[in-house]
N, C-alpha and C positions, 0 to 999 in steps of 0.2 A: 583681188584674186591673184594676183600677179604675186604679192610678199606670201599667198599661202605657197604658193608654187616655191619660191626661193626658201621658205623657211621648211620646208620638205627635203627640199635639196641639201639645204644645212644639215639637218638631222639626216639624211641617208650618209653624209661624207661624215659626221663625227658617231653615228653607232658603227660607222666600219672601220673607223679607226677604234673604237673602244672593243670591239670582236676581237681585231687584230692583234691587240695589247695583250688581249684576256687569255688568247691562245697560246701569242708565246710567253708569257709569263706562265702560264699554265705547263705550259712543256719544260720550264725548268723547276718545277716542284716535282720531287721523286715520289709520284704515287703508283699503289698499282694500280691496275684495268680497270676492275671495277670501279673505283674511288674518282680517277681520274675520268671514265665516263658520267658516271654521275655530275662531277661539278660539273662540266663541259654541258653538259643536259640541261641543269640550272641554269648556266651561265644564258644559255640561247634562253627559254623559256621568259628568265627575269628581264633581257633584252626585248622580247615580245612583247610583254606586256606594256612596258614602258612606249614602246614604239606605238600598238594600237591606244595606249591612251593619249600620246600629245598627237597621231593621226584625228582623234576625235575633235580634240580641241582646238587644232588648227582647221579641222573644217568646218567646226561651229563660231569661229571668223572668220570662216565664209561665207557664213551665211547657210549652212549643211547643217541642222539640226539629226545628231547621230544618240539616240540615247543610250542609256550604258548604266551602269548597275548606279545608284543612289541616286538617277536624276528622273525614273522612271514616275516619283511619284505615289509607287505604291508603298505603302507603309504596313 
């Protein structure tokens, strides 16, 4: 329980440094508004996903059975 807790912790200090990155590099590409909201929009989004999926799988090392699209079973 304990390494899920830390390994949570990890992942929250390295997607905030990967947000971080993504914005200001993002702010030095000359887009306009719309363009530059849109990636910005993706960029969070693609960040989500990834995060509720090692969220799942770090706490299905915990012993927290979270089902989630292909483990469902239903074919």
């Amino acid at each position: 329980m304990i390494s899920t807790i830390v390994g949570l912790i990890f992942l929250c200090v390295l997607l905030g440094f990967v947000v971080w990155a993504g914005q200001r590099l993002l702010a030095l590409v000359p887009l306009g508004e719309p363009f530059a909201t849109i990636i910005h929009v993706l960029l969070v989004l693609l960040l989500v996903v990834i995060v509720l999926y090692v969220l799942a799988v770090l706490l299905g090392l915990a012993g927290i059975h979270v089902p989630y699209v292909g483990t469902t079973g239903l074919r």
